[in-house]
C-alpha positions in Angstrom: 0.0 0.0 0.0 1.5 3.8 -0.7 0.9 6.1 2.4 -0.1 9.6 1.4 -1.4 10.3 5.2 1.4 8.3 7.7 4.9 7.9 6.7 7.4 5.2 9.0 10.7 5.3 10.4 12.8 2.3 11.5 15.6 2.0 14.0 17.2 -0.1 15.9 14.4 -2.5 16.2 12.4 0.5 16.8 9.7 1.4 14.3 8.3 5.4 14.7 4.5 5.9 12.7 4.0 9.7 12.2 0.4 10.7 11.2 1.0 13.5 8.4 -2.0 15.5 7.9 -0.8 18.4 9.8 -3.5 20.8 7.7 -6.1 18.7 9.5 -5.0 18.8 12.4 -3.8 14.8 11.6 -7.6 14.1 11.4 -8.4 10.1 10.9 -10.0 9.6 8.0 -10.9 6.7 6.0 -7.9 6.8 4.2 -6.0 7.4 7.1 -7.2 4.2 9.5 -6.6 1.8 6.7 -3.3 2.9 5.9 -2.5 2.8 9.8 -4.3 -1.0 9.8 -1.7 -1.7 7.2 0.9 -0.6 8.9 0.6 -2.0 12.1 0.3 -5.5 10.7 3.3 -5.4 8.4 5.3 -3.7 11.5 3.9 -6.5 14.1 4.5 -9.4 11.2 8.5 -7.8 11.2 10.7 -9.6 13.7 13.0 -6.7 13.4 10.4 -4.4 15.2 10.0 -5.0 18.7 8.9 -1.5 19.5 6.2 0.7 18.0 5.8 4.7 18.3 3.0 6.8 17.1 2.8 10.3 16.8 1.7 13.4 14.8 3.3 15.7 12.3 3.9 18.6 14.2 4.0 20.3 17.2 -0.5 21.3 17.1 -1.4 17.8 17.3 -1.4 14.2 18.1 -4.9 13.4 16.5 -7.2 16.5 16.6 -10.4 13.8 16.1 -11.9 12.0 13.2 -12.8 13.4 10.2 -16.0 15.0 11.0 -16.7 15.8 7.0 -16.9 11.8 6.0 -19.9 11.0 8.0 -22.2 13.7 9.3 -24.7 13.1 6.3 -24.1 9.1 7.6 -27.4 6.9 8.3 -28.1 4.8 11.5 -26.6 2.5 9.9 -23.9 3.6 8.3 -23.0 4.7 11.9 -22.7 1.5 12.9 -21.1 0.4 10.2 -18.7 3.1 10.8 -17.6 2.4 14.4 -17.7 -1.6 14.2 -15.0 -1.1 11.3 -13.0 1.5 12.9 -12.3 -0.6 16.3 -12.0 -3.4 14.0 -9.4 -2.3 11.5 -7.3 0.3 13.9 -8.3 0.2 18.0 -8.6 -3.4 18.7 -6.3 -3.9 16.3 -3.5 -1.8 17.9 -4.8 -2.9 21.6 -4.2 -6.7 21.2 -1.7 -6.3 18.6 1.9 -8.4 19.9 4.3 -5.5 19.7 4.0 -3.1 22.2 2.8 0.4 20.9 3.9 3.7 22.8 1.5 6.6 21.8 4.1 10.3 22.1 0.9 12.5 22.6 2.2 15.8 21.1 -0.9 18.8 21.0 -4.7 17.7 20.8 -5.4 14.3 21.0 -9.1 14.3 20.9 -12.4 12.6 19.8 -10.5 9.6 17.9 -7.5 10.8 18.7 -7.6 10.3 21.9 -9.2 6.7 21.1 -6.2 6.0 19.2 -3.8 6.5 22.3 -6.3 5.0 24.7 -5.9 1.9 22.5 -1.8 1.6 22.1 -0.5 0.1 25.4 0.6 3.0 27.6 1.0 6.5 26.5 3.5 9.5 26.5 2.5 13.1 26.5 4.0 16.5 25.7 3.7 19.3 28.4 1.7 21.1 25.6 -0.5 18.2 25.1 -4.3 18.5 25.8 -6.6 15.9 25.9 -10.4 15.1 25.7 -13.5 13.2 24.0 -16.0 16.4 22.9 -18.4 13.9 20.8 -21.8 14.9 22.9 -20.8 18.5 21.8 -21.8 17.4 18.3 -24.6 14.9 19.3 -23.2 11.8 19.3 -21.1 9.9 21.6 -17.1 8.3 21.4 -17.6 4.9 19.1 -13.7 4.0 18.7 -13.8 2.0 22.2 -13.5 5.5 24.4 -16.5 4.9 26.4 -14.8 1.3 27.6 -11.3 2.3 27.3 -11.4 5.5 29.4 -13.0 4.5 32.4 -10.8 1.2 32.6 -8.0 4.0 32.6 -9.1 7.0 34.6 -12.1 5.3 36.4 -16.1 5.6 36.1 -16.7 8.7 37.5 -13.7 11.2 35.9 -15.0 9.4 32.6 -18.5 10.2 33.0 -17.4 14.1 33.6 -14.8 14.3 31.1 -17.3 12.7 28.4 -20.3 14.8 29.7 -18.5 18.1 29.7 -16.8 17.4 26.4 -13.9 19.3 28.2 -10.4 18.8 27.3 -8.0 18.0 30.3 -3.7 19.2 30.5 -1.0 17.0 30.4 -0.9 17.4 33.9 -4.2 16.3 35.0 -3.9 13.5 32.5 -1.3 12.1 34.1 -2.8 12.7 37.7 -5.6 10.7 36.4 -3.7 8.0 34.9 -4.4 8.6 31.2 -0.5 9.1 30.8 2.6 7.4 32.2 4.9 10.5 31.7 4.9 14.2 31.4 8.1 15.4 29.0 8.8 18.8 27.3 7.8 18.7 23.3 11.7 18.3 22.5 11.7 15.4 24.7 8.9 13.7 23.9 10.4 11.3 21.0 14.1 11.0 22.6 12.1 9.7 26.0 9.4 7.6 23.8 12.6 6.2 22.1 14.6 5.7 25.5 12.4 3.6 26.6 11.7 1.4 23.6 15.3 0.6 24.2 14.5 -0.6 27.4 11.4 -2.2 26.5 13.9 -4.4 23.4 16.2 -6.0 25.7 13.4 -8.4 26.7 12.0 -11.2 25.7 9.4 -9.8 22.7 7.7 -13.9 23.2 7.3 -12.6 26.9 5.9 -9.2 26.1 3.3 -10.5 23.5 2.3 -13.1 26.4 2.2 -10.4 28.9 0.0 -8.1 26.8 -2.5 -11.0 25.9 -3.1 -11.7 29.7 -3.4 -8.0 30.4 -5.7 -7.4 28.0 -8.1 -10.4 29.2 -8.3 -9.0 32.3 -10.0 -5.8 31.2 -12.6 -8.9 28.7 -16.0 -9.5 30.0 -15.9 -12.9 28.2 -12.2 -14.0 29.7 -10.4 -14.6 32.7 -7.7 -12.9 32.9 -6.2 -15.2 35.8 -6.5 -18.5 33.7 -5.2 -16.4 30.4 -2.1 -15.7 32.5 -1.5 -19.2 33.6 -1.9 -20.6 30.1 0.9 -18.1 28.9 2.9 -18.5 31.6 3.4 -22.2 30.6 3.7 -21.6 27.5 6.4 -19.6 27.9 8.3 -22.2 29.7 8.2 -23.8 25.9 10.1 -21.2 24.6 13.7 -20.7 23.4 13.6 -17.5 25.1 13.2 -18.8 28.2 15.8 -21.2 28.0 17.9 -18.3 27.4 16.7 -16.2 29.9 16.9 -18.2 32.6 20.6 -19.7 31.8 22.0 -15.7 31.4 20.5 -15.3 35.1 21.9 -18.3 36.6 25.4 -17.2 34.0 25.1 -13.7 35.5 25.5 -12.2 31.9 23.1 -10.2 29.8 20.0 -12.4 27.9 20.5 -12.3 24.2 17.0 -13.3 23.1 16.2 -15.1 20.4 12.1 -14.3 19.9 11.2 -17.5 19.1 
């Protein structure tokens, strides 16, 4: 697939996806979640990439939203149609994808936006960066998962408020409520994102896509998270990269992981 709206850099095993639609703010169009759905799965499929970043041209914004223009003439239906494809394609996608994701928030992440970052598995944002879900302010509600995502991240209550008021909140708050890990300056945001990616590659990448898998069913109202863990945790005792793991400790030298 060519990308007119994302373009991708690759690093030491580091892979950076930058939304490019700064005259839109980096809106999500159609366009834009299929080329991000393409992506993803080539990036995840490449066992050179054991780290993903995504992030927005610019220093205005992360995701400003979706593409309000595509749909507001949309039908009941095609509403549905809308969402179930979206979380399909892009949200669930990134959420249970194997390689970890690190969203760098940089500006507005809102609306889908904010989805989008809800959906990667933790998130980094820039001291600039404001944040917020302002769909009731247009009649309609969040329908890329952040209605279920946000409260599982913030709690019931600051979600109700946030969606309610269709407010945005700072960096700051964000990060007192949990929606972000970290705080950085903009100039830091990718060197601290990238830092720890590093960190995040020296493991076992067969651990990390077991980890996130038993996470994830935790958070499932059809799984249990507890048996999911103690299915992967014995699988992993199958692994090469246990084997290695495990004889480096007992060695007292660093693991060199195969992934397999």
């Amino acid at each position: 697939m060519d990308f007119e709206n994302i373009y991708i850099e690759e690093e030491n095993n580091l892979a950076t996806i930058t939304i490019n639609r700064p005259k839109k703010l980096n809106a999500l169009n159609k366009r834009t979640i299929d080329e991000l759905h393409v992506a993803f799965k080539e990036l995840d499929e490449d066992n050179e990439t054991k780290v993903i970043i995504i992030t927005g041209s610019g220093e205005k914004a992360f995701v400003a939203g979706a593409d309000i223009s595509e749909f507001s003439d949309y039908s009941v239906k095609e509403g549905r149609q809308l969402a179930a494809a979206g979380q399909r394609k892009l949200f669930d996608f990134v959420e249970n994808l194997s390689t970890p994701v690190i969203a760098a928030i940089n500006g507005f992440a809102l609306g889908g936006g904010l989805e989008l970052a809800m959906a990667c598995h933790f998130r980094v944002a820039s001291s600039n960066a404001r944040m917020g879900l302002p769909e009731v302010s247009l009649g309609v509600i969040p329908g890329y998962g952040g209605t279920q995502r946000l409260p599982q991240l913030v709690g019931k209550g600051r979600a109700m408020e946030m969606i309610m008021t269709a407010g945005m909140v700072d960096s700051d708050k964000a990060f007192g409520y949990g929606l972000v890990n970290h705080v950085v300056s903009s100039e830091e945001l990718l060197p601290f994102c990238k830092k720890i990616a590093g960190r995040i590659s020296n493991n076992s990448t067969v651990a990390i896509k077991h980890a996130i898998k038993a996470i994830n069913a935790g958070f499932k109202y059809d799984a249990d998270g507890y048996s999911v863990e103690i299915d992967a945790f014995g699988t992993c005792f199958g692994t090469d990269d246990f084997k290695e793991g495990t004889s480096a400790f007992l060695e007292k030298r660093k693991a060199d992981f195969p992934g397999s």
